[in-house]
N, C-alpha and C positions, 0 to 999 in steps of 0.2 A: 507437493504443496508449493504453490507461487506466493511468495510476500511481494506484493508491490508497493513501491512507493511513491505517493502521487503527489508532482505537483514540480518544483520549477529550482532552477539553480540559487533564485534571488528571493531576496526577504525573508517576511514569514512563512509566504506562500513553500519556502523548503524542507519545512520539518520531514514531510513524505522521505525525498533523499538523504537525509541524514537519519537516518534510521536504517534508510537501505546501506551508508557507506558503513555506518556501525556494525551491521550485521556480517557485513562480508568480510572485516578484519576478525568473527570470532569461529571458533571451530563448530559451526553446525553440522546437524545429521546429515547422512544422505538423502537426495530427494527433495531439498527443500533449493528450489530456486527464489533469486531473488531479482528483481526487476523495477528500473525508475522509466514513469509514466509522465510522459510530458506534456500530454493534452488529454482530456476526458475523453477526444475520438478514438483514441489508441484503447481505454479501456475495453471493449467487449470482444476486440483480438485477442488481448494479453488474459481475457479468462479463457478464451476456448482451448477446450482441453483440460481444462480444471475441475479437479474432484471438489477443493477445496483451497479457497486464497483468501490469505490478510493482508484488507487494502489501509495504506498507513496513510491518511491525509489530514490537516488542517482545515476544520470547520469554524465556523461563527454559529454558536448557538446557548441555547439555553441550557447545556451540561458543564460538569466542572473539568477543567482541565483532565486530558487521560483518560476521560470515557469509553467506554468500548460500544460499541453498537452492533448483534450478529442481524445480517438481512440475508434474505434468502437472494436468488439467482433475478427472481420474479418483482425484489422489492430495487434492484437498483436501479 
């Protein structure tokens, strides 16, 4: 499994990488990569080969903070 996390060093636009540097100071499984996406072109690289990935980014929308959203392959 790939965790990515999208989006950029500055602002709010960095929740995606702090989640990614969080995660890689903790003892995860094996198997589980973890990866910071710096432009949306990079994304459909960084899924090939993927069974399954949690993508971590900062949206504007009508959910409450923490939302989870599961989309298929087909919906991103």
């Amino acid at each position: 499994m790939r965790i990515i996390g999208i989006g950029s060093p500055f602002g709010a636009d960095r929740l995606g990488w702090l989640v990614i540097d969080a995660l890689q100071a903790a003892a995860l499984p094996p198997g589980i990569e973890l990866v910071h996406c710096r432009q949306p072109i990079e994304l459909p690289g960084l899924l090939t080969g993927c069974r399954r990935a949690i993508l971590v980014d900062a949206l504007i929308g009508g959910h409450p903070p923490g939302s989870l959203h599961r989309l298929g392959y087909s919906e991103l």
